[in-house]
N, C-alpha and C positions, 0 to 999 in steps of 0.2 A: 858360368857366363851367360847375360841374358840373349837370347835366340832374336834376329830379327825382327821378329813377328811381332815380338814382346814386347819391345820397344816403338813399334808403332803402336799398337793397344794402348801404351799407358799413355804415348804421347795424342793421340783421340782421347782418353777418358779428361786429362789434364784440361786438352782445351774445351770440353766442353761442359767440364769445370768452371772455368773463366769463363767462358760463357755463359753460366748460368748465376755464378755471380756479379761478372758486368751487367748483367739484365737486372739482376734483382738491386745492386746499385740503383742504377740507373733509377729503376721501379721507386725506390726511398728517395730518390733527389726529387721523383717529379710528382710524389704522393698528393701534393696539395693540389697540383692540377688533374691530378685522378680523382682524387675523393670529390674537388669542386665538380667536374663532370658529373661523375656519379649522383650527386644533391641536383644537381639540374635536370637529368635521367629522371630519377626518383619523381620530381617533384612533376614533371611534363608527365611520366605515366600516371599515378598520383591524383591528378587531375577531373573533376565530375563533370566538366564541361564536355558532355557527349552527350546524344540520345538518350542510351538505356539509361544512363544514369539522373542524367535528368528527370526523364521519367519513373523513378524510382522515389526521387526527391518528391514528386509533384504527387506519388501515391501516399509517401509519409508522412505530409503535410495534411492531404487530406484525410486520412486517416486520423492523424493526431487532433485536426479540427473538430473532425465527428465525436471523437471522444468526448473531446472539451464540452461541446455544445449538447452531450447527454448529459454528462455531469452536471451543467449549468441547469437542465430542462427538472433533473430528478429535485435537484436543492432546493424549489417553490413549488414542490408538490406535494401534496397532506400526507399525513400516514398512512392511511386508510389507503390511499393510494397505491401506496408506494408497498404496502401489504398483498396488495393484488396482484402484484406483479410479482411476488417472491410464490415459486412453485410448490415451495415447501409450505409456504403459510395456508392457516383454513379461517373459517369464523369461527370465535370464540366469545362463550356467555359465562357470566358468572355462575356457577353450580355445583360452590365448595360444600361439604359437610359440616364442616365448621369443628372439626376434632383440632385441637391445639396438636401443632406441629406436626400435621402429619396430612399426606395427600395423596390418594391411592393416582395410580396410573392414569387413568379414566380423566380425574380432573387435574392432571396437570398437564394430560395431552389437549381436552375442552376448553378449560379455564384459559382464562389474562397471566401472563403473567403477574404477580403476586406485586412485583417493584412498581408497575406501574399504575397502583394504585393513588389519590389523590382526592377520592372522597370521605369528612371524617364523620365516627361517628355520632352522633348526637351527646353523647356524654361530655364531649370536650364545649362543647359551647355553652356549659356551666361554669361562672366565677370561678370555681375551685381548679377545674381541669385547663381554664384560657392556656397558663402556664406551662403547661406538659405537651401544647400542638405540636406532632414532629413538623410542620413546617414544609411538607409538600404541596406541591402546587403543578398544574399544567407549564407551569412554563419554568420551572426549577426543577421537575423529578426526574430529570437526567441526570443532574450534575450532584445531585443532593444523594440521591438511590447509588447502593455501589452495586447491585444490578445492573447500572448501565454502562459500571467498568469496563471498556476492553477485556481487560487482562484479570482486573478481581473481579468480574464481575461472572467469571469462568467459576469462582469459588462460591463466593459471596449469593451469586444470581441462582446458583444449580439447586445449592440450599436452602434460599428462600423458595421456591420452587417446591422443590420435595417438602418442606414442613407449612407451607401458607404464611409467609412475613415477606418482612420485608425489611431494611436495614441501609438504617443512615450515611451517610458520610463519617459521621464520627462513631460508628460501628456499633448507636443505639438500634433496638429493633421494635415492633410492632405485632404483632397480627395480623392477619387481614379475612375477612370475613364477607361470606354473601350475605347482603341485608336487602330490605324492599327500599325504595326511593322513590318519592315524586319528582316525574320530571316532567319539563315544560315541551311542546312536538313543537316543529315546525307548522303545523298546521293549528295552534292557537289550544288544542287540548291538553291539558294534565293525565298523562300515563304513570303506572307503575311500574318499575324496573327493577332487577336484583342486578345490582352490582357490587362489585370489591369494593370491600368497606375498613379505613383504616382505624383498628379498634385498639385493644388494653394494649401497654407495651411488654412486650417480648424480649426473652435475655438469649444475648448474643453465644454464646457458651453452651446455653440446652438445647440450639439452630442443631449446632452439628454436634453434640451427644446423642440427641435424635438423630439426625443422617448416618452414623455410624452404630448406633445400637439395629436400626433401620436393617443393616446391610449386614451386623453382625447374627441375629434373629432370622432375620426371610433369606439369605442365603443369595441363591443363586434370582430370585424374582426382588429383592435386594438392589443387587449390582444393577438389575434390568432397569428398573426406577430410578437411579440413580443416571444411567448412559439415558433413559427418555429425559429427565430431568437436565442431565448437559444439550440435550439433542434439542431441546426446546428455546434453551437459553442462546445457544449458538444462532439457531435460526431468527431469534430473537433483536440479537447483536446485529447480523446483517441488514434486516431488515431497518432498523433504524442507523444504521449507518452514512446512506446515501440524502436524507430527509434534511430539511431547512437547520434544522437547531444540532443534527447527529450526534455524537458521541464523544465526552470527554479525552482529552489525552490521556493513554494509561497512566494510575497513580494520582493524577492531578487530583482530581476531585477529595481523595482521602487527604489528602493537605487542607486545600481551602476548595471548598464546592464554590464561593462565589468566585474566588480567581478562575477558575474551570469555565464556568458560565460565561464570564468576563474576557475570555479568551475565546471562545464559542462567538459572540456577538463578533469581535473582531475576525471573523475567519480561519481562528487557529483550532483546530480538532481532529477526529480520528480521521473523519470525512473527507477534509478537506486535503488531508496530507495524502491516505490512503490509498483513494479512488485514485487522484491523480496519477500517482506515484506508480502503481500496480498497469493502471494503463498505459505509461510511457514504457514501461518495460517490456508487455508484452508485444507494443506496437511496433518498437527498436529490436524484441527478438523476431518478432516477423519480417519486416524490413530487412533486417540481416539477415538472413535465412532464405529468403528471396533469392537476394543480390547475391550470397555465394553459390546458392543453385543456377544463376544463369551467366557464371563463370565460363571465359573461354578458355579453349585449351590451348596452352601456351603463354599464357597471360603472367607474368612474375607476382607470386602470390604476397610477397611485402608490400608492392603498391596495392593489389587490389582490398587488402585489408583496410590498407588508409582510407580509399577510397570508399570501403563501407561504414568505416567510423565518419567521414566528413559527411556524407549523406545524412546517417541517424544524426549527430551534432549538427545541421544547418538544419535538419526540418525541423528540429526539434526548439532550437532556438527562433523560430519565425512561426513556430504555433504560439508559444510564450509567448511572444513578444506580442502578438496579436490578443492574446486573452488578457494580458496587464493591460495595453491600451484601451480596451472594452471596457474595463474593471475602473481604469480611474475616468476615461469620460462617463460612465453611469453612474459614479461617487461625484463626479462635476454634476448633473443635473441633477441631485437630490437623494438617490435610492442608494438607502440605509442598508440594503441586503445584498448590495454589490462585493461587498468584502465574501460574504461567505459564499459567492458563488464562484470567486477565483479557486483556480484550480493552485493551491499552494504545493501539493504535491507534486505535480507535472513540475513546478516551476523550482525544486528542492532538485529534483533530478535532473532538470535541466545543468543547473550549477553544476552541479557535480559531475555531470555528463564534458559539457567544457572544459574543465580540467584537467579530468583523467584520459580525454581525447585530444590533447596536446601532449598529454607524456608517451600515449602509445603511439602517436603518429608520428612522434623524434624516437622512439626506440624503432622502428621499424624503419626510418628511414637511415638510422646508422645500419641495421641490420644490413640494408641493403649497400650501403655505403662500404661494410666490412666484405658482403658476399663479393664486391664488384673489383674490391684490390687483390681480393684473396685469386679470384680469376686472373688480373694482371702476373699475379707473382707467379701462376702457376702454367700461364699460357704456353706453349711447346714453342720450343727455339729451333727456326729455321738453319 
């Protein structure tokens, strides 16, 4: 027979049983005005209309501006230029040997590279040879050269390099040779020069049977020739990257070199995607990075995420929005080279940015939505 005692105990555990499911009732009858609060909560913390955060905005803004208006500065700047300012780049003179397929260390660290040749030599401007021109030109041997591939030209570029050629679009190749040239000076004299000279052509196949016989032979000074020879190409690539005409999309060029070109005139290239692109990221990881380091304490870490994604998504869409407007009134007054100075990149990541900154901004705001009833259901009953 139960004691007393007993029976008070269970009749306390019972009610406050009922108690915690009349509460939790209760909690499910009025969830839609808990969760509406809550979205309200959220969206009032949430909020960038303060100080810091303003000024946070007003640093990313200007930060994303500066970018912009480097990129815009480097894209109508010569090469020559734009070489001078690559730390890794030196001067280089023509001062091949002239051995078919093959370039010791010495001149492939001195030398041009070998693709961006574009002088021919005398024999093609015979009747017989007219037919055989590869077809390089100062304002096609980007698009035409798979040296100036991104991506093949990692292959294509390290090997012309290492052997002295060079190698078409459509994966014909060349030679290339130091010859003497008269050339016209600025100051009204005729000098002589040795430069890279595009001579007999070259088969595609004996490129890299030499580069691997190369590496299979010399060994260990081999492989070294080979990492100078990428080491060259790379610094290569960068350097003309950021320049007026820049770099193919990868692949494109091995398709058709004039679509490539054709899309180069219109603004679409590695250039124009890359630079942007890589700067918005790293300006949105600084920004971010910032803004979580000068978190308070105490502060609900769901809004203050929102809060640092609407900061990077509103600078970022009012840098854009400022470089498009620049880009078509400069295309309203006439200049032909407004396309390629839009930063296409900045403005690919922007899109993207808006998107996936409305999905994270509603998944955090349920987050906070779910943390705020899960507190209701769980609050201590008086």
């Amino acid at each position: 027979m139960e004691t007393l005692e007993e029976i008070v105990l269970w009749e306390q555990m019972v009610s406050r049983m009922d108690k915690k499911l009349a509460h939790r009732i209760n909690v499910y009858e009025h969830s839609e005005d808990i969760l509406s609060k809550a979205q309200t909560e959220f969206r009032k913390l949430s909020s960038i209309f303060n100080k810091k955060d303003i000024g946070f905005l007003i640093l990313a803004c200007l930060l994303h501006g500066l970018a912009k208006f480097e990129i815009r500065k480097m894209r109508v700047m010569k090469d020559k230029d734009l070489a001078k300012m690559n730390p890794l780049h030196h001067e280089e003179h023509s001062m091949r040997a002239n051995r078919p397929y093959y370039c010791s260390r010495e001149e492939i660290i001195n030398c041009p590279v070998p693709f961006d040749a574009i002088i021919l030599n005398p024999l093609y401007k015979t009747p017989l040879m007219e037919c055989l021109k590869p077809g390089f030109k100062g304002t096609n041997h980007r698009f035409t050269a798979l040296g100036h591939d991104p991506l093949l030209g990692l292959v294509f570029g390290t090997a012309n390099i290492m052997t002295g050629t060079i190698t078409r679009s459509d994966f014909r190749s060349w030679h290339i040779r130091t010859e003497q040239h008269e050339r016209l000076k600025r100051n009204g004299h005729i000098a002589a020069e040795m430069l890279d000279t595009i001579c007999e052509p070259a088969s595609t196949v004996a490129i890299f049977d030499a580069v691997y016989t190369r590496i299979e032979k010399e060994g260990k000074d081999g492989w070294l020739t080979l990492g100078t020879a990428l080491a060259k190409e790379t610094v290569h690539l960068l350097t003309d990257v950021p320049s007026t005409m820049s770099l193919p999309i990868p692949f494109v060029s091995a398709i058709s070199s004039d679509f490539a070109h054709r899309l180069s005139l219109y603004g679409i290239n590695t250039g124009t995607i890359a630079e942007g692109a890589i700067a918005n990221k790293v300006i949105n990881f600084i920004i971010a990075f910032l803004h979580r380091l000068c978190m308070e304490d105490g502060v609900d870490e769901q809004s203050y995420k929102a809060r640092t994604t609407k900061i990077i998504t509103l600078a970022s869409m009012l840098a854009t929005s400022g470089d498009l407007v620049l880009t078509l009134y400069q295309a309203y007054l006439g200049d032909m080279k407004s396309l390629r100075k839009f930063d296409l990149g900045g403005y690919l990541c922007t899109l993207r940015k808006m998107v996936s900154s409305t999905r994270v901004i509603n998944q955090l705001e349920c987050e906070y939505m779910h943390i705020k009833f899960q507190e209701e259901l769980d609050r201590p009953l008086t």
